[in-house]
N, C-alpha and C positions, 0 to 999 in steps of 0.2 A: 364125848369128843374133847381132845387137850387143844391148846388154843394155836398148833400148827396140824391143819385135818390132812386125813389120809388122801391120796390124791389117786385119782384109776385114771391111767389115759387107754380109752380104747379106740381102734386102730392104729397103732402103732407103724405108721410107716414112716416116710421122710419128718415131717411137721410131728408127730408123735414122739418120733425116737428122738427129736433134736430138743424139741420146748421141754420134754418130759425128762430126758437125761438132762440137759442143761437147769433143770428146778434141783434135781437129784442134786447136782453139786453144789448145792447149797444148804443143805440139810434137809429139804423139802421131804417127806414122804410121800413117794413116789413110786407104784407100781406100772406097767409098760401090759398092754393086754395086745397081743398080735398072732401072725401068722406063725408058724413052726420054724421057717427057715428065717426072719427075727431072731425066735428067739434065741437060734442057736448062736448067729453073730452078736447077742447082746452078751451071751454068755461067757464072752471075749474082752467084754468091754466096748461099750459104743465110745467111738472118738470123733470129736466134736471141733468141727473150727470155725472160724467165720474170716472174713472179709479184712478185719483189723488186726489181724494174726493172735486174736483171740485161741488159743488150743486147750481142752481138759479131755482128760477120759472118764467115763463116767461107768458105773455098775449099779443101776438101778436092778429091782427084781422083774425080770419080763416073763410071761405068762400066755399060754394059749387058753388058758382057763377062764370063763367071760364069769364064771363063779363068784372069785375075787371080790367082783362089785360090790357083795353083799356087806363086807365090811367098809368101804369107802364113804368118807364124809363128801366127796365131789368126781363127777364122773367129768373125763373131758375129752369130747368125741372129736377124734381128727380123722376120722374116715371121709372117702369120696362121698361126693353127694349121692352118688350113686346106691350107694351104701347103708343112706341112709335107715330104711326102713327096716333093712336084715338087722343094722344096728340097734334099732328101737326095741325090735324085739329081744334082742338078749339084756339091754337094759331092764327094759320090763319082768323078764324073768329071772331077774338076776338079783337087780340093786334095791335097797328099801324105797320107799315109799316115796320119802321125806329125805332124801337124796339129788339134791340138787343137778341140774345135765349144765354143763358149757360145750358148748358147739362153739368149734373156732375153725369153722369150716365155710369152703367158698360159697361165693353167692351171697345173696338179701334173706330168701326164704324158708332155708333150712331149721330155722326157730320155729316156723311156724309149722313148718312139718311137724318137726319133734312134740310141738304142742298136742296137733290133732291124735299123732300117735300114741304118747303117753300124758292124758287127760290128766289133769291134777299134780302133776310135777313141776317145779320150778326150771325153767327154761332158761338160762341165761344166755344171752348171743354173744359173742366175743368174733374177731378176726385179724389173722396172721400176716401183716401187707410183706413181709418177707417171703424167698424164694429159698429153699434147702435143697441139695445137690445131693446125688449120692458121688463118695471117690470111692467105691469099695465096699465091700461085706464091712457091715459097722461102724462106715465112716460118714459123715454126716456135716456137710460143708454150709451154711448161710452166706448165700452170694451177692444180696441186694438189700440195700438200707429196708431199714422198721421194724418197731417193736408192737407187741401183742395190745390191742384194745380189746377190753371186756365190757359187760354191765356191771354196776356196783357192786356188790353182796359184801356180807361179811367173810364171809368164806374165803375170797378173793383179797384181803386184805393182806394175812401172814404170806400170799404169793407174794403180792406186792411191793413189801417190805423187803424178803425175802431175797428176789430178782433182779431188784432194782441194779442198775450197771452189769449185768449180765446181759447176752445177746437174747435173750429169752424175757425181757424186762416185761413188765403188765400197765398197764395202766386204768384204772377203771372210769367210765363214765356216766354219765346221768343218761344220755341217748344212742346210741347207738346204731340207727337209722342211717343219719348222715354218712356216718362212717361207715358202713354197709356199703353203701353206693359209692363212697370216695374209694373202698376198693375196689368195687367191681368194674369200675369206668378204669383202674388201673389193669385189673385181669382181664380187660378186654382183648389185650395185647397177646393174650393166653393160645386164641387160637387164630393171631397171624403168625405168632412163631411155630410152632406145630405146623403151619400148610410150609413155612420157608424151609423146614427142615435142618435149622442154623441154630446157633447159639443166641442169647439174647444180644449178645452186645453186635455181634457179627449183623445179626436182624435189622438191631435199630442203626447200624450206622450206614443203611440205603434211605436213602431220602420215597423210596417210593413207598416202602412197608412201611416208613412211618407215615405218611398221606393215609395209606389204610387203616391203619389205628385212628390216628388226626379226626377223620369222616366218622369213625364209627360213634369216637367220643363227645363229639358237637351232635351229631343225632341224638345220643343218650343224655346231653345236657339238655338239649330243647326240650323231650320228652320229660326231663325232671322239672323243668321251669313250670311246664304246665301243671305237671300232677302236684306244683309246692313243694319239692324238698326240692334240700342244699345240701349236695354233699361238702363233706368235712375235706382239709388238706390232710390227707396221709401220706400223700410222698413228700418229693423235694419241692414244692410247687402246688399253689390254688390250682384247683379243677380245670376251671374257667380257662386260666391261662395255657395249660397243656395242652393244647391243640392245635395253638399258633405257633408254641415255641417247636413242637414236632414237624411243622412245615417249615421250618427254616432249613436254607440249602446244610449239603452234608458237611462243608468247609466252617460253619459257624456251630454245627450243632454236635460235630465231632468231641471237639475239646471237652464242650460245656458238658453236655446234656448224659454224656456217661458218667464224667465223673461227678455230676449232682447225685444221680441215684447210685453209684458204688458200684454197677454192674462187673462184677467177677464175669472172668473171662470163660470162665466153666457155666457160666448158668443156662438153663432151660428154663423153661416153662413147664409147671407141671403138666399141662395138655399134652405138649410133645413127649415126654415120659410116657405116658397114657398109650400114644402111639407106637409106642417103644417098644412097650410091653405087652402090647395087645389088646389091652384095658379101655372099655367106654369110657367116653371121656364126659366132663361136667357141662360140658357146651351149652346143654339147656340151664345150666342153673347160671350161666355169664351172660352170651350175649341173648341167649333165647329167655333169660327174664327180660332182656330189654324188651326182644318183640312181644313178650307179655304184657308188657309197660302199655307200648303202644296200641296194643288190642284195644287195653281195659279201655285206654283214652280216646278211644274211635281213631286213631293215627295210625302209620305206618313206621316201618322200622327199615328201611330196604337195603343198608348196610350192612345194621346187623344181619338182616335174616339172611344175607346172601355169603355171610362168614358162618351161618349155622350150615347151610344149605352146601358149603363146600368142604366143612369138618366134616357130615355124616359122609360124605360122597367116600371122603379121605379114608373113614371109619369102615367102609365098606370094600375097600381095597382101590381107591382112586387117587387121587395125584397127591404125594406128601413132600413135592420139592419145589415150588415155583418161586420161578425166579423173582427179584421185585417186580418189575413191570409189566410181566403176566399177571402177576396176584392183582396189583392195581388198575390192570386192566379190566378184570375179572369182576373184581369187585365195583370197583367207581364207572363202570361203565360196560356192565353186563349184557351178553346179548339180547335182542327185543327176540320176545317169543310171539 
């Protein structure tokens, strides 16, 4: 291996084509492992922008061939959680041994998946607290502040170097835990946008969708107070604090609180994409690790479980457009059964 390794990103979609093309332009070697109709738009050239009028085009080698792996010094799985397992297995039949995995995929537990699945591989967790748009076959937009956190390795080092001031930057750390959870309390939000049917920013600037994220993230704080972890600040703002500043009326939180996080006026949520496209979505791996939280703790979760319990309904062909003060009805004050 020379001291910049080969790099395989497999699935290749939003998060794929944009962290994977954006390393490409920087010398990074860089292969793209995806769908067929990827590859054909990559063949074009993926075009890359972001939020600070950031623009490059990039031509990395894209690939339906999970083969590839076999030569890659680091594999980096941006497939749905959903995915995961289908993904394990072509890792495993694919890549060496001694081939390190970075999952930089939603959720806390997708490491530990990957763990039980491929036994004696170095497992690295990373996570993406950015939002990637599609504009187009190929085109690949970053709508909302943050850069990529990983675990140490050396391997991750020439990214590092590499990325740094790119929209695709790395950063690595000693724990990665904290930061697990400081995103997933922010992709909580994942599947109140998905039930409004609206853009992020469109979303959050009703005072009542934001009450419903506000309740879901003081539940999932209580529940971490108890089990001892702290999540980390990955957005604009401590943990803690987000849930007060999202009940503030719409007059005070207009100004502020979009332009903290950068929200682009294109963004979604990937869940809504999901809904989009027809695709299961990760629900159980956001707020249904909370209600897992809660099981483990002997506690309840009734927020979350009642934002899971309305995503599958959604998933099953039920209501994808409520309004704020239905959803907040719905949720903060559910019928008695």
């Amino acid at each position: 291996m020379t001291d910049t390794p080969k790099i395989a990103v497999l699935g290749a979609g939003a998060i794929g084509c944009f962290v994977g093309g954006t390393w490409a332009t920087t010398g990074l070697d860089v292969v793209l492992i995806g769908r067929a109709r990827r590859a054909e738009e990559a063949a074009k050239g993926l075009h890359l922008t972001d939020y600070d009028d950031w623009e490059h085009t990039s031509f990395p080698p894209f690939t339906t061939d999970p083969s590839v792996m076999h030569d890659a010094d680091l594999i980096v799985l941006t497939v749905k959680s959903t995915g995961t397992e289908a993904a394990a297995a072509q890792i495993g039949g694919h890549a060496r041994a001694e081939t390190p995995v970075l999952s930089l995929q939603n959720g806390v537990s997708n490491p530990d998946v990957l763990r039980r699945l491929l036994p004696g591989r170095t497992i690295l967790h990373g996570t993406v607290p950015f939002n990637v748009v599609s504009e187009g076959p190929g085109r690949w937009h970053k709508a909302t502040l943050g850069h990529i956190f990983a675990d140490r390795h050396p391997l991750l080092h020439a990214i590092h170097h590499e990325a740094v001031g790119t929209p695709a930057e790395l950063e690595e750390v000693d724990d990665m835990e904290p930061i697990a959870w400081g995103k997933l309390l922010l992709n909580l939000n994942n599947a109140v946008n998905a039930l409004s049917g609206l853009t992020l920013r469109e979303e959050l600037s009703q005072r009542p969708y934001r009450r419903v994220l506000a309740a879901a993230m003081r539940e999932t704080l209580e529940l971490l107070q108890v089990a001892g972890i702290r999540p980390a600040k990955v957005g604009a703002m401590a943990p803690n604090l987000v849930p007060t500043f999202l009940s503030l009326p719409d007059v005070i939180f207009r100004p502020v609180g979009l332009r903290l996080q950068k929200i682009d006026p294109k963004a979604r949520s990937s869940m809504a994409d999901d809904f989009a496209e027809g695709r299961p979505s990760e629900i159980d791996m956001l707020n249904g690790e909370v209600v897992r939280l809660a099981q483990r703790l002997g506690r309840e979760a009734p927020v979350n479980a009642r934002l899971v319990e309305l995503v599958r309904d959604a998933e099953a062909g039920g209501r994808r457009d409520w309004p704020a003060r239905d959803l907040a009805s719905a949720v903060l004050d559910p019928p008695k059964e």
